[in-house]
C-alpha positions in Angstrom: 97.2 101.3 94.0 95.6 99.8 97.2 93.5 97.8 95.1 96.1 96.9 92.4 98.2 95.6 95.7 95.2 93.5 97.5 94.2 91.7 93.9 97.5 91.1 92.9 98.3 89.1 97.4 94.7 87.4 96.8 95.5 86.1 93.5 98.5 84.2 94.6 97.7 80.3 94.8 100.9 78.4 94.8 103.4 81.3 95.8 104.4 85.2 97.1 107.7 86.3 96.8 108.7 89.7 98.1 111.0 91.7 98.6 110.0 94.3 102.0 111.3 96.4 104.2 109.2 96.6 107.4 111.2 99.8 108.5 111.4 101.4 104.8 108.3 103.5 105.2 109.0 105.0 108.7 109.3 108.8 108.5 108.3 108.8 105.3 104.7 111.0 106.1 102.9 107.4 105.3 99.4 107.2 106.5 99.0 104.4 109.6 96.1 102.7 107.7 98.2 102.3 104.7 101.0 100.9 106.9 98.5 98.6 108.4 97.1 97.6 105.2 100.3 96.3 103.8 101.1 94.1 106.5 97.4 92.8 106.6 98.3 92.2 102.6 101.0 90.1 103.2 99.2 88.2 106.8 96.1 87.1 104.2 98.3 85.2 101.6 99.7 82.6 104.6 96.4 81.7 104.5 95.4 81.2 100.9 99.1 80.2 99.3 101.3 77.9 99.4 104.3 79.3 100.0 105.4 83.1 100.9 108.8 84.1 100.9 109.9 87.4 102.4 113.2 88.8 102.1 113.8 91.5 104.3 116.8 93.5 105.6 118.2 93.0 109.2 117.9 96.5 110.1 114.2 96.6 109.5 112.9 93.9 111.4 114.4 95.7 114.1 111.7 98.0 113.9 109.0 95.5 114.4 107.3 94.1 117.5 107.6 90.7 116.8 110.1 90.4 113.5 110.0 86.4 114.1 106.1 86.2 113.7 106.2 87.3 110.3 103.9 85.3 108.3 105.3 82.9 105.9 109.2 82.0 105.3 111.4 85.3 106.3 115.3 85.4 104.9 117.6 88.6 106.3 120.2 90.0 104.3 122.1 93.6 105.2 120.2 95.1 102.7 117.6 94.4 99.5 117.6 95.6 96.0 114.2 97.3 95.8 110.8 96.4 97.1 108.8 94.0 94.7 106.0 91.3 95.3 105.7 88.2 93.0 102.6 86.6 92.4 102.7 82.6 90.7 105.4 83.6 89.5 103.2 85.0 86.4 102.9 88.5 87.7 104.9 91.3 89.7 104.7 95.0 91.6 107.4 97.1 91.9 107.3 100.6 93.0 107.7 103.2 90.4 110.4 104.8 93.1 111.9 101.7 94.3 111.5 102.4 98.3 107.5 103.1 98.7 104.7 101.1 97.1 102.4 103.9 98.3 104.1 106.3 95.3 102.5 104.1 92.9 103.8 100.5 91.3 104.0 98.9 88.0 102.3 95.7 87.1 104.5 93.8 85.6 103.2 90.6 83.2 106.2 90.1 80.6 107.5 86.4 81.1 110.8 87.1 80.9 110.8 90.2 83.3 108.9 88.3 85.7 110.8 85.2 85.8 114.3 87.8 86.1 113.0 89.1 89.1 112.3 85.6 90.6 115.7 84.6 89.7 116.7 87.6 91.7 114.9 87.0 94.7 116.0 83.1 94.6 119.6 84.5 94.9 118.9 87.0 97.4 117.1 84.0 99.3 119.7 81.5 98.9 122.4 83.9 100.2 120.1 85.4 103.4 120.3 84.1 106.6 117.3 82.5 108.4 116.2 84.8 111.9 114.7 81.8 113.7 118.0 79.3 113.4 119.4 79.3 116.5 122.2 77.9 115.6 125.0 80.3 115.9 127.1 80.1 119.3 126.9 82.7 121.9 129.8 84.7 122.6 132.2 82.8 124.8 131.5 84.3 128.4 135.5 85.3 129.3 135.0 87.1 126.2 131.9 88.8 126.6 133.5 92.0 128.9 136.7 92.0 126.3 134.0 92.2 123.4 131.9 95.2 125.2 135.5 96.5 126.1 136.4 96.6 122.9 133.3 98.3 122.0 133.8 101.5 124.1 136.8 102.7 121.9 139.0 102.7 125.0 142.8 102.0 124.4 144.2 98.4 125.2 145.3 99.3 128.5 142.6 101.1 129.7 140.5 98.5 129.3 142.7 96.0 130.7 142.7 98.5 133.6 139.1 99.0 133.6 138.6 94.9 133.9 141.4 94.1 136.3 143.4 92.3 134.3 147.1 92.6 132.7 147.6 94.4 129.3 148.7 90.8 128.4 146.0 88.9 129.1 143.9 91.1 127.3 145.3 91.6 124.2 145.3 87.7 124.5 141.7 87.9 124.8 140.8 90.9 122.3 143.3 87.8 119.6 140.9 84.9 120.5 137.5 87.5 120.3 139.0 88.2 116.6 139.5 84.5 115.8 135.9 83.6 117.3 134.1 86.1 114.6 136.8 85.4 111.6 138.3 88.3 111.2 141.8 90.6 111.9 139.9 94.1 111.9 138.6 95.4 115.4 135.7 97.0 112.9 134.7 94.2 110.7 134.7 92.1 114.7 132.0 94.7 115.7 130.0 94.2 112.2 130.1 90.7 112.5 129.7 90.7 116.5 126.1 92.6 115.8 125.2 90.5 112.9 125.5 87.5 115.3 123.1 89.3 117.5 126.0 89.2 120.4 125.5 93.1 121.1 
């Protein structure tokens, strides 16, 4: 499987596609080398390909050291279908379970399977968002105690307490927080607060 896994990365010349989870095989009772090995995969095609394209979900670059730094083009979404990696677009590896390619994957060479799963990951890419755009707005700083406020699942008045200011003036605040992230729920406001990396 190793060596299935290293031939298929080293015979990539104009493009990798992949679908990872960095975090995925945490726990899992997954040999360090192998962990190691996979990463080192995926670090040797920058070098020798054209293009790699990495999907992986938010959660799991958490996990890493440096979730930035990882080599080729990176594309977050909350979550991914199943692992895979695309080679040239002529050949693919997907994990007979789905979650671990150290359980064994299937080499996959039919056109049309191949070319679905590219069109798969192209929608999944398309729809991700970038990690190193910096171009989403910080939270407004008279919002940023109302937000944490918020976040402590006091009631509206004792957190206006807590903050010094007038039930009024909060619930003000907490409206203007809610128009800031798009949204009328105080739980889709979290969601979207941590998406936007404000917590």
């Amino acid at each position: 499987m190793r060596a299935a896994l290293t031939g298929l990365v080293r015979s990539a010349r104009r493009e990798l596609l992949s679908f990872d989870d960095p975090a995925g095989a945490l726990g899992q009772g997954i040999p360090e080398r192998f962990l190691e090995f996979a990463d080192a995969c995926v670090r040797s095609a920058t070098g020798q390909t054209a293009a790699v394209r990495r999907i992986a979900p938010r959660q799991g670059l958490t996990h890493m050291r440096e979730p930035l730094r990882c080599p080729g083009a990176v594309r977050v979404t909350d979550s991914i279908p199943f692992k895979m990696v695309v080679a040239d677009r002529t050949v693919a590896a997907v994990p007979l379970d789905l979650e671990l390619h150290y359980n064994g994957v299937l080499l996959i060479r039919d056109p049309v399977v191949v070319q679905t799963l590219v069109r798969t990951h192209r929608t999944w890419w398309d729809t991700g968002d970038d990690p190193t755009r910096h171009t989403v707005d910080p939270v407004p700083a008279h919002l940023r105690s109302v937000l944490h406020a918020m976040l402590t699942g006091l009631t509206d008045d004792a957190a206006a307490a807590r903050l010094g200011m007038s039930g009024r003036t909060y619930s003000r605040r907490v409206g203007e927080l809610l128009a800031a992230l798009g949204t009328t729920s105080r739980f889709r406001a979290g969601a979207e607060a941590a998406r936007r990396g404000w917590l």
